[in-house]
N, C-alpha and C positions, 0 to 999 in steps of 0.2 A: 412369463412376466415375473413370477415369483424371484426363479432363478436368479435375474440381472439384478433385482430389485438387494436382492442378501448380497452378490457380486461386490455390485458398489459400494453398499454400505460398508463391506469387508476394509474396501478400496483405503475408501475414506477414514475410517478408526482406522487403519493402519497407518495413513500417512498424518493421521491426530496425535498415536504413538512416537512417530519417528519425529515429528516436531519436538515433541517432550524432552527427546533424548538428543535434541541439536542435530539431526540428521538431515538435513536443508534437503538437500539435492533427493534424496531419496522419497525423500515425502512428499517432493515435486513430481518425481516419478508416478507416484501412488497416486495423487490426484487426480497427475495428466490421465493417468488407464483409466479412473473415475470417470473423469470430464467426458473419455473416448467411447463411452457404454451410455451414458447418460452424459447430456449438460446441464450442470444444477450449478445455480447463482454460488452456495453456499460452496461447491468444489473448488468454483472459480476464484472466491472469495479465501480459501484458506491456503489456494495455492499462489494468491495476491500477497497472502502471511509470510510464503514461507519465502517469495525471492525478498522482500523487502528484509529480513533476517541475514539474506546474501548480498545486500546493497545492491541490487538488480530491481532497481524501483520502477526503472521503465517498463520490464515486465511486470512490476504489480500494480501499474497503472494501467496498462492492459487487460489486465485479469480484474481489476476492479472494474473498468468498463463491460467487460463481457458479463462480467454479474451483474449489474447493472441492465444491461440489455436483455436480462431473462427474469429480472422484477428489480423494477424501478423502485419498490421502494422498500430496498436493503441497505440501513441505516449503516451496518459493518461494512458495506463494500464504498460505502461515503467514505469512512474513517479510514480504512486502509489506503483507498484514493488519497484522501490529505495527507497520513501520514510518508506517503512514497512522495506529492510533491513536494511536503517539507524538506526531506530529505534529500531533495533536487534543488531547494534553494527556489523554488517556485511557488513563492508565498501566496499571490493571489489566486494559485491554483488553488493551493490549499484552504485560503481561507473559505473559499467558494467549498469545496467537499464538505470543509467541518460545517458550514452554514448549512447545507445538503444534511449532513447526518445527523446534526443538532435540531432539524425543520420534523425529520421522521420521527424521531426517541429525544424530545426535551428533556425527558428526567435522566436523559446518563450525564453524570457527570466527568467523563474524560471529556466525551464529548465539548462539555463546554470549559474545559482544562484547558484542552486541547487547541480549540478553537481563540482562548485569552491569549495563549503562547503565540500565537500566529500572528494576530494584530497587532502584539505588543513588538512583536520583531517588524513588525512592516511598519509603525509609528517610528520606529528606532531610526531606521531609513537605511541605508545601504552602508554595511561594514567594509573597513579596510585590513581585508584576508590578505595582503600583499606580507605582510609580516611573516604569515604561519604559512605561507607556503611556498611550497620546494620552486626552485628555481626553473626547471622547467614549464610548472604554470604560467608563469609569468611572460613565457616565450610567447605563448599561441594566442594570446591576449583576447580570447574567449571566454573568459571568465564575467560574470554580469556581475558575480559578487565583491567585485573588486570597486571600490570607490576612487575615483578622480580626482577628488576634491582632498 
């Protein structure tokens, strides 16, 4: 027990370090070995950090979930959750995580940084990206964030 228990830990400050030094993928690496000897909220959660670093939010929306599923109440795996829907353009996702991470740890204040940015873009209503984006966008006409009006 001892063994795994220093293993992972290794795991984990390793891929604490290679985050430091921008090392995305590699510290995803280091996790996932983590994750695969133990799964700990907090693994799943710093490896939710490191895709959202590589705009790979879908994975750290999953990895926010997985932490989540191994204690419910880790206020950083809310925040990470928001911050990858934000970044999806998936404002009510988010607002719902920050409310979640905000409901855990009231006194952080990103948390509730965090949380004003999200409402304030969702009162704002739907922006017209049609300007700033490349022409191919425009083709597949999947875009939600494109306004009509």
């Amino acid at each position: 027990k001892q063994w795994y228990q220093r293993r992972v830990r290794e795991l984990k400050d390793a891929g604490n370090e290679l985050m430091k030094q921008n090392k995305y993928e590699e510290a995803i690496e280091k996790y996932t070995e983590a994750i695969e000897v133990v799964p700990v909220a907090t693994y799943y959660c710093n490896r939710a950090a490191a895709y959202s670093k590589l705009t790979q939010h879908e994975n750290a929306v999953k990895d926010a979930k997985d932490a989540l599923s191994l204690d419910s109440g880790y206020s950083k795996a809310y925040a990470r959750m928001g911050f990858a829907y934000l970044n999806m353009n998936k404002l009510t996702e988010a607002e719902d995580a920050y409310s979640n991470a905000l409901r855990l740890d009231s006194s952080n204040q990103s948390y509730k940084d965090n949380l004003d940015a999200v409402r304030e873009k969702i009162s704002a209503g739907p922006t017209n990206i049609a300007a700033q984006a490349p022409p191919e966008c425009l083709e597949c006409h999947q875009c939600q964030a494109v306004s009509l009006t």
